[in-house]
C-alpha positions in Angstrom: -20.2 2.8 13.6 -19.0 0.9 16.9 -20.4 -2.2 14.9 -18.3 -1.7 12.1 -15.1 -0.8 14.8 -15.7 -4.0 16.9 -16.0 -6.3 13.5 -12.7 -4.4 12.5 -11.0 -5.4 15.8 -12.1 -8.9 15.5 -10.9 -9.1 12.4 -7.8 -7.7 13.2 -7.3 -9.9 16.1 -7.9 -13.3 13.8 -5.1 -12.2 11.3 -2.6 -10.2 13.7 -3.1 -13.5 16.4 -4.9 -16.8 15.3 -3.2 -16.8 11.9 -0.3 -16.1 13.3 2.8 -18.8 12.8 6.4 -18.9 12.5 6.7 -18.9 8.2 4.4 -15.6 8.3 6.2 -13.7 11.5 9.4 -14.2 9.1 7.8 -13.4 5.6 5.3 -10.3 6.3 7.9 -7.8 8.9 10.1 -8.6 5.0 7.4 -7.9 3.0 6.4 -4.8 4.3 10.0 -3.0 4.2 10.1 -1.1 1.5 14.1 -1.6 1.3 13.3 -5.3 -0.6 11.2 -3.9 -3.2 14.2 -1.0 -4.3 15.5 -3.9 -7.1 11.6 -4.2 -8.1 11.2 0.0 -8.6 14.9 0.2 -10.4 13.8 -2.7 -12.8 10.7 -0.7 -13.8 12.5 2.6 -14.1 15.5 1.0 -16.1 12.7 -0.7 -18.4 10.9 1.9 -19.1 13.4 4.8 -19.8 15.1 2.2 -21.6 12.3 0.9 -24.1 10.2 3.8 -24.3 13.0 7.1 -23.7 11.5 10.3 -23.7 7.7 8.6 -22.8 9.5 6.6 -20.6 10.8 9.9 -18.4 7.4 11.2 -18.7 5.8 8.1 -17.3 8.5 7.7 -14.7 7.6 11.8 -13.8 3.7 10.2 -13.7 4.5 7.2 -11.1 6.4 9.6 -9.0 3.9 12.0 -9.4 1.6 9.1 -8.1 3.2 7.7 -5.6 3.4 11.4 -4.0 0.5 11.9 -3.9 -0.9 9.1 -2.7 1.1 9.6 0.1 0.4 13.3 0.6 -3.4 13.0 0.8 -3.1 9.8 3.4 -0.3 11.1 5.8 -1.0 15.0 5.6 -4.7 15.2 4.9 -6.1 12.1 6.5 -3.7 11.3 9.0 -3.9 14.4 10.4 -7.3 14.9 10.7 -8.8 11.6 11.8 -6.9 10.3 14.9 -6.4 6.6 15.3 -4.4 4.6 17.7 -2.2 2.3 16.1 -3.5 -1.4 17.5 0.2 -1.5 18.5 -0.6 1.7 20.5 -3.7 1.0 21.6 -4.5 0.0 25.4 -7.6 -2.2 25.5 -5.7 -4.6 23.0 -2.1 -4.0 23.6 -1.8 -7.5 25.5 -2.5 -9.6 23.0 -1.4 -8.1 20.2 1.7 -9.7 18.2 3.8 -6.8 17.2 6.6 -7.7 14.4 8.0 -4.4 14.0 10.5 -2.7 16.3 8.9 -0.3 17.3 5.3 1.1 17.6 4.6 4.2 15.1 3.4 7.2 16.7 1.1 8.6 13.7 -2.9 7.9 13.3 -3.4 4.6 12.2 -6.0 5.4 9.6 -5.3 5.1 6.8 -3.2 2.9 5.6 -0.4 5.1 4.0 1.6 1.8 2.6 -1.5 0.7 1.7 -2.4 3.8 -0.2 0.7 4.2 -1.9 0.9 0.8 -3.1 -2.4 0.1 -4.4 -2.0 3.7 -6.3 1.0 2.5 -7.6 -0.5 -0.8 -8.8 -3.4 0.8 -10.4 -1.2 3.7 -12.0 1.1 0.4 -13.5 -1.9 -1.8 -14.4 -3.4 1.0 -16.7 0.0 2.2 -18.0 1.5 -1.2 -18.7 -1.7 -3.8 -19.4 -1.2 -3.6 -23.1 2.4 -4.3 -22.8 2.2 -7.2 -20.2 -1.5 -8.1 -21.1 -3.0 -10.4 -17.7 0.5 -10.3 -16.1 -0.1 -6.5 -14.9 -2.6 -8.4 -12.4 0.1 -9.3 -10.1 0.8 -5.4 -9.1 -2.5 -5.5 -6.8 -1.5 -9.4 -5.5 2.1 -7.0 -4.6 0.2 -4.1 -3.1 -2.2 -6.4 -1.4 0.3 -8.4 0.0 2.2 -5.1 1.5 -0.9 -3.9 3.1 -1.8 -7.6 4.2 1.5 -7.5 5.7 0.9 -4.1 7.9 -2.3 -5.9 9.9 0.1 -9.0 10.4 2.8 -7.2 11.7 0.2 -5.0 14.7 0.3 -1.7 13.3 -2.9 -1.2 11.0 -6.7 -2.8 11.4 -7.7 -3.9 8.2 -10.2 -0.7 7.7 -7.4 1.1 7.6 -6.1 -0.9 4.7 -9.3 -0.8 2.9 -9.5 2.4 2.5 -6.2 3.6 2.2 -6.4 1.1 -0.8 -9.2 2.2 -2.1 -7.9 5.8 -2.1 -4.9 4.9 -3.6 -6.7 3.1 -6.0 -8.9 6.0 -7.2 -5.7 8.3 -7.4 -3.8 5.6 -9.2 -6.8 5.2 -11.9 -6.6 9.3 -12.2 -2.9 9.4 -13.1 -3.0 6.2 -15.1 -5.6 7.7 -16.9 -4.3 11.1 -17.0 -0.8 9.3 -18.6 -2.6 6.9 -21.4 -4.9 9.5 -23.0 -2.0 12.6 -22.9 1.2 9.9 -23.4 0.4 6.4 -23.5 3.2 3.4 -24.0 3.5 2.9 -27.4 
């Protein structure tokens, strides 16, 4: 386990400091707000209501339902129970490390929850929407990977945080999308 803790801090440390540069300390503090992707969640809402109505409210009740989730079991059960500095928080490192944020979040780093929201919300729309938008649904996980890449980059997550967070949110997501396409599906 320290093995695995000291790789995870070394890797932290090459994409929190040597990779950092001026184009990504502007790009990844925007990427992960979740203010800039409001236009990307009211396009999908308005989309779906729109073109599938009543399946459309049901699917919109599933993402939520999702989304909710994901976050319940990563901030409530996880966070809670497994106690994490932040790297932002954390003394042996808090030298070097480039924070991008404003401030330093107080709850357990691990996991992930952006990164278990995201990733649950990019497998629930891959399985819900592949047949509409064939290869194109792809680009959900490049989006949820690029949020979670974002939370190392910025100091306040080690990648092991964003691993598993997004592989939690991953197996939630593939419940609900699941749960939605044999019950409802987009037709």
């Amino acid at each position: 386990m320290n093995q695995l803790l000291t790789f995870d801090k070394y890797f932290f440390k090459v994409i929190n400091n040597y990779w950092s540069n001026t184009f990504f300390d502007w790009l990844m503090p925007w990427l992960r707000n979740s203010e800039m992707w409001y236009p990307l969640y009211l396009f999908l809402i308005l989309f779906i209501v729109i073109n599938y109505k009543k399946t459309g409210w049901i699917w919109l009740l599933f993402a939520l339902g999702t989304v909710i989730l994901c976050d319940f079991v990563s901030s409530k059960i996880i966070k809670e129970n497994i106690i994490r500095l932040r790297p932002c928080n954390e003394p042996d490192i808090a030298s070097w490390v480039h924070v991008l944020v404003g401030y330093s979040p107080q709850s357990s780093s691990f996991t992930s929850s952006h990164a278990t929201n995201h990733f649950g919300m990019a497998m629930f729309f891959y399985l819900t929407l592949k047949q509409r938008f064939d290869k194109w649904t792809i680009l959900f996980f490049f989006w949820a990977f690029s949020i979670s890449f974002a939370q190392v980059y910025v100091g306040v997550h080690y990648p092991i945080d964003i691993i598993c967070g997004g592989l939690i949110g991953i197996l939630i997501g593939y419940l609900s999308g699941k749960s939605f396409y044999k019950n409802y599906g987009l037709v």
